[in-house]
VOGUNU-258482 format. One record per residue: x, y, z of N, C-alpha, C, O in turn. Coordinates in steps of 0.05 Angstrom, whole numbers, padded with zeros to 5 digits. Last residue first. Layout:
BEGIN
<rec <X Y Z> <X Y Z> <X Y Z> <X Y Z>>
...
//
This chain:
BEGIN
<rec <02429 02366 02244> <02414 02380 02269> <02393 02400 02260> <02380 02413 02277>>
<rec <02427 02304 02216> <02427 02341 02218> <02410 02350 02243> <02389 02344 02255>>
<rec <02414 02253 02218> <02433 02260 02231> <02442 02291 02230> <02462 02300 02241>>
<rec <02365 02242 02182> <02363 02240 02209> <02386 02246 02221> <02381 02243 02245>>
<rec <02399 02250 02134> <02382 02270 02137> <02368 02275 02175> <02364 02295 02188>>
<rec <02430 02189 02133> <02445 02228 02132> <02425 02247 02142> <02433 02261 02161>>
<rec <02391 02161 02127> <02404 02157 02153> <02417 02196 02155> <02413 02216 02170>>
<rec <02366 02180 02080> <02357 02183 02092> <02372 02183 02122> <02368 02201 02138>>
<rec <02416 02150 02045> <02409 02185 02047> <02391 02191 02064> <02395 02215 02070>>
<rec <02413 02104 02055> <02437 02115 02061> <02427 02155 02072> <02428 02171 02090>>
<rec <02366 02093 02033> <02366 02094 02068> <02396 02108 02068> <02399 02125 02085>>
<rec <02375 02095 01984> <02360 02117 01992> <02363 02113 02018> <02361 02134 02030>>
<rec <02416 02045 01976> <02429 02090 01971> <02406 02104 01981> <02412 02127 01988>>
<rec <02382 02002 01985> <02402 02015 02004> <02419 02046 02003> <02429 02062 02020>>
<rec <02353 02009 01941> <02333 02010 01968> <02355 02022 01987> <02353 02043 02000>>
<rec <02397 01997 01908> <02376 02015 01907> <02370 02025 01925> <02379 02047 01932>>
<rec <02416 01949 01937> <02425 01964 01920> <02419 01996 01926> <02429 02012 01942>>
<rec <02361 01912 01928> <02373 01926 01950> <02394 01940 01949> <02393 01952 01970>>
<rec <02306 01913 01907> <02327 01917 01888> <02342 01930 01920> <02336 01951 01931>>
<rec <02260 01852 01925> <02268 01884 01934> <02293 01885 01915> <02302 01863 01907>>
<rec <02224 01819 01875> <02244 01826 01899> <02252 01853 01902> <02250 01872 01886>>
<rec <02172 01773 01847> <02190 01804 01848> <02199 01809 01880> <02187 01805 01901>>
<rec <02162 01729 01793> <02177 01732 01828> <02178 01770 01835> <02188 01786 01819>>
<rec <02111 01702 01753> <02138 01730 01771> <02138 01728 01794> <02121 01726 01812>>
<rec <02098 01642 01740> <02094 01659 01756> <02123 01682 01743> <02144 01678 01731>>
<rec <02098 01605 01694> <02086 01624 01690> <02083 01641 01717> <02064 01657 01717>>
<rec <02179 01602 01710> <02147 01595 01694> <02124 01605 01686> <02127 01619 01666>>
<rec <02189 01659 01731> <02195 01627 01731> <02175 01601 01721> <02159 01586 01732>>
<rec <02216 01722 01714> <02200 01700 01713> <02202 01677 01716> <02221 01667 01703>>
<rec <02230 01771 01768> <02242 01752 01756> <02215 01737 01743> <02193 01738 01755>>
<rec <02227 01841 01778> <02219 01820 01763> <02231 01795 01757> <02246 01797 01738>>
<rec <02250 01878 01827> <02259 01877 01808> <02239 01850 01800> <02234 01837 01820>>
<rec <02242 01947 01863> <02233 01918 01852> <02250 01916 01833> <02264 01933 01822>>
<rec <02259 02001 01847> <02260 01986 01873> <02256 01961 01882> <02265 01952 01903>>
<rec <02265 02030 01798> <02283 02010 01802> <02286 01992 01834> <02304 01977 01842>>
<rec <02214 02056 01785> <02230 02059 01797> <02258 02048 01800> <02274 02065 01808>>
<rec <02180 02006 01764> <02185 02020 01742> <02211 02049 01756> <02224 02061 01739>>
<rec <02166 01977 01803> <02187 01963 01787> <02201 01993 01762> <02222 01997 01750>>
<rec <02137 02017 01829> <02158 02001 01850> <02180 01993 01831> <02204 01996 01835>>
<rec <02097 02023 01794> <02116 02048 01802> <02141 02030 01812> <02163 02032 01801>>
<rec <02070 01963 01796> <02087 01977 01772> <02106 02002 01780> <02129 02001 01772>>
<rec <02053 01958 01842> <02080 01937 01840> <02096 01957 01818> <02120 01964 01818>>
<rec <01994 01977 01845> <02021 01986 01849> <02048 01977 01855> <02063 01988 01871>>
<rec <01977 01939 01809> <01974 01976 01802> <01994 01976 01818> <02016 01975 01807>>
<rec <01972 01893 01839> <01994 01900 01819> <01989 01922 01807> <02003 01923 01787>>
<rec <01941 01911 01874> <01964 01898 01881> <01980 01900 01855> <02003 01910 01856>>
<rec <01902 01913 01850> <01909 01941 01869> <01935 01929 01877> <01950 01944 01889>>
<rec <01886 01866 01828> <01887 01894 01808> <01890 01910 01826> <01876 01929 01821>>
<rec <01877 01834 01885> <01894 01828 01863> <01909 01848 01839> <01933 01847 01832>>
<rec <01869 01869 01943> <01853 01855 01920> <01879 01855 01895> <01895 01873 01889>>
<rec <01898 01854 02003> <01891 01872 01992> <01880 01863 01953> <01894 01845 01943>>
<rec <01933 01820 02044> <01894 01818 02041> <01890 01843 02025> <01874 01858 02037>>
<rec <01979 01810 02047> <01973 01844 02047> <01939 01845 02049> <01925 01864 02054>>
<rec <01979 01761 02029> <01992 01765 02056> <01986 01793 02059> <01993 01800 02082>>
<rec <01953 01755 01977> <01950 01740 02007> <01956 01755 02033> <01941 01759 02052>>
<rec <01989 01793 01942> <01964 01798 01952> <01948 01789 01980> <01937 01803 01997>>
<rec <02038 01759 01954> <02036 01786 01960> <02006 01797 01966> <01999 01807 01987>>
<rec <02016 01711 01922> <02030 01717 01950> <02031 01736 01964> <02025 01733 01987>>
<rec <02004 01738 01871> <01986 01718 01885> <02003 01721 01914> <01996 01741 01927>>
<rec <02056 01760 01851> <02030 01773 01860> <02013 01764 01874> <02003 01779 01891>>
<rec <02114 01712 01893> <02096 01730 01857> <02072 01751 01878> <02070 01756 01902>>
<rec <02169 01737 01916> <02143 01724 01925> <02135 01733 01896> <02143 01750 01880>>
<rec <02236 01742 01955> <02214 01739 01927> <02190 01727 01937> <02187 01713 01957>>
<rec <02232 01767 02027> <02242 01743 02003> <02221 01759 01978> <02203 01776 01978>>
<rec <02219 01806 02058> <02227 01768 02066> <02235 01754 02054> <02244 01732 02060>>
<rec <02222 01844 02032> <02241 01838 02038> <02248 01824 02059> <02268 01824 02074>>
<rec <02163 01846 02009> <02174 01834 01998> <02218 01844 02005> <02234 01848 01987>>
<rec <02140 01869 02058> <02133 01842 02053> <02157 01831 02037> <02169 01811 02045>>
<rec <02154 01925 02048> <02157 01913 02076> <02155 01880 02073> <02171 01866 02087>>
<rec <02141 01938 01994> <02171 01934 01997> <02175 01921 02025> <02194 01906 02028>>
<rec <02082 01936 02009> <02096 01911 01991> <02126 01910 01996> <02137 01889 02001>>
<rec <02088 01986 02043> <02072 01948 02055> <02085 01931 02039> <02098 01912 02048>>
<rec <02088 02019 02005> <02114 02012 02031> <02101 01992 02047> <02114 01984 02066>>
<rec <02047 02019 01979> <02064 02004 01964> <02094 02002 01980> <02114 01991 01972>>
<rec <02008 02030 02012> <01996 01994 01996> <02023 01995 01986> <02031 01972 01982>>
<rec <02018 02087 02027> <02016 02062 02039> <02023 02035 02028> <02041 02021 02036>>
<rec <02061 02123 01991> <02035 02114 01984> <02034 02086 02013> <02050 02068 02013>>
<rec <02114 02142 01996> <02081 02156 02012> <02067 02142 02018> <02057 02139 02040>>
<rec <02142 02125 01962> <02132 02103 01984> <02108 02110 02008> <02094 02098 02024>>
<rec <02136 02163 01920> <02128 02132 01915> <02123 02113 01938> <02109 02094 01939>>
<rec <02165 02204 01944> <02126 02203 01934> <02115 02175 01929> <02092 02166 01933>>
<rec <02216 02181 01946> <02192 02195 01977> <02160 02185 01961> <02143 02169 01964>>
<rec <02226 02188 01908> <02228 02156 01909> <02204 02156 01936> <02186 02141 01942>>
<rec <02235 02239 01880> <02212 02216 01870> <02209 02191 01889> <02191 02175 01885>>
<rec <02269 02254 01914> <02237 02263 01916> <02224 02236 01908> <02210 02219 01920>>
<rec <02303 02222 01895> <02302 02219 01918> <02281 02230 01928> <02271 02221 01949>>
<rec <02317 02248 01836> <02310 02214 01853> <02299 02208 01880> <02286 02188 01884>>
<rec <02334 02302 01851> <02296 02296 01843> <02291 02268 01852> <02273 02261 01867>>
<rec <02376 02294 01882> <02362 02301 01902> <02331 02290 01881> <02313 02276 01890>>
<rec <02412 02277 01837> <02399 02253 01852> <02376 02260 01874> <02360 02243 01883>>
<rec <02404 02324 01808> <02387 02299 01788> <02382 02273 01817> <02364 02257 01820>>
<rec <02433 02360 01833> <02407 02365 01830> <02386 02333 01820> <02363 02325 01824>>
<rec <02479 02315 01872> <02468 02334 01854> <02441 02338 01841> <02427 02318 01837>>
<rec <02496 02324 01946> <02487 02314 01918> <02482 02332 01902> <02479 02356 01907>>
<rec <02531 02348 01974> <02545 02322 01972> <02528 02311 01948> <02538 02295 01932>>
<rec <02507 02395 01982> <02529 02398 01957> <02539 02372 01957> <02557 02368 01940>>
<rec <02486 02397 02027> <02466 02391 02002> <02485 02395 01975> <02477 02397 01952>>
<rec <02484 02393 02079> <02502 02393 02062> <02494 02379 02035> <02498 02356 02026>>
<rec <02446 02419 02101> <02469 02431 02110> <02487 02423 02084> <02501 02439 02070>>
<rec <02379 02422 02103> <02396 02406 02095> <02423 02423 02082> <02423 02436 02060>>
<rec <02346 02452 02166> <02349 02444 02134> <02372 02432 02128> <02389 02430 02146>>
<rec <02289 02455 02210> <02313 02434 02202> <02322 02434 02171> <02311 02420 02154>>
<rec <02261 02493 02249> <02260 02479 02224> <02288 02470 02217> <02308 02484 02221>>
//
């Protein structure tokens, strides 16, 4: 079993982020959208298309995504754009790259 050696580089509040962020991409339908939507912005209509998944399941789960900080919302008329928050996206792979490199 493999545990985490140097767990003093974070602090309690970023390790819960970083639970939370796990539980959120568990979810299949919503590590498909972050997979889609870092070809680019796209609205809901797009996203649904290309995921063939139904419109109200598509945006059920956009909300955790945005409400996380992993998405972000633009409006452009009457569509939303929403994009990966890469930033973001990029401190949890950071932490993840770390975790694949313990022995």
């Amino acid at each position: 079993m493999t545990y985490i050696q140097d767990t003093k580089k974070y602090t309690s509040l970023q390790l819960k982020e970083i639970v939370d962020f796990l539980k959120i991409i568990a979810e299949p339908n919503r590590l498909m959208i972050l997979s889609v939507l870092q070809e680019g912005p796209l609205n809901v209509g797009q996203i649904q298309e290309r995921l063939k998944m139904p419109l109200n399941l598509t945006s059920f789960h956009l909300r955790p995504l945005k409400k996380a900080g992993l998405i972000s919302a633009k409006k452009t008329g009457l569509n939303i754009y929403y994009s990966v928050n890469e930033s973001k996206v990029c401190s949890y792979r950071e932490f993840l790259t770390h975790l694949s490199q313990l022995d």
